[in-house]
N, C-alpha and C positions, 0 to 999 in steps of 0.2 A: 432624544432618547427618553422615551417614558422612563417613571421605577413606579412601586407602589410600596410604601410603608406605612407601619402604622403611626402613630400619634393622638395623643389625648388633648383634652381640650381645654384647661386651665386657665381661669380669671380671663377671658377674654382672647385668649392668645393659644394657638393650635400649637402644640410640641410633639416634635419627632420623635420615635421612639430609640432611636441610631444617627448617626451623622449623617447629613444631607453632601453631596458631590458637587456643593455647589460655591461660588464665590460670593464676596459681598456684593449686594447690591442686583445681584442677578434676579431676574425676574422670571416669575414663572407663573403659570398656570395650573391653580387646585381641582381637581373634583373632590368631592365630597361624598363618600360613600360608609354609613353610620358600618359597623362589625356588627355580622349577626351570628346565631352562635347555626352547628351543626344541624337542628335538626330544622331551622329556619331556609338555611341554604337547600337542604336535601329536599323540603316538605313538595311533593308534587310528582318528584320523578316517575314511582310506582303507580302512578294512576291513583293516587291515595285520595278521597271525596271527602273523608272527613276533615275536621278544623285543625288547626296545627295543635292544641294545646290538648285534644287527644291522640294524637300520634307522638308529643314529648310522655304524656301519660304510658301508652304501651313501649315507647323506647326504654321509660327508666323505673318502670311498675316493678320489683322484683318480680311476682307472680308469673312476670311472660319471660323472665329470663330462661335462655337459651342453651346447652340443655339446661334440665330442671334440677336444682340441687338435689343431694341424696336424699331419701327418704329415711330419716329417725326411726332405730328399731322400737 
């Protein structure tokens, strides 16, 4: 039965981030798949042509936030 958890990587030695279901001595099989954050995962879906690091720029630019704050009398 697969799981997927996360775990950090520390002096040499991969640590779970939560108890593993497993006994001692059991053997198992890693993959390794680095955590990307949000806009890495999403970057493509919409047909998007530009680079990733302008589309984190319009995700978190105040100026495109959604609606647009009030206008200051």
């Amino acid at each position: 039965m697969p799981i997927t958890v996360e775990a950090v990587y520390e002096n040499g030695v991969l640590k779970p981030m939560q108890p593993l279901p497993l006994q001692e001595h059991d053997r198992v099989r890693i993959t390794i798949q680095a955590k990307t954050d949000w806009i890495q995962e999403t970057y493509g879906i919409c047909g998007w042509t530009g680079s990733a690091e302008e589309a984190e720029r319009l995700a978190t630019d105040p100026e495109f936030d959604f609606p647009p704050p009030p206008e200051e009398p």
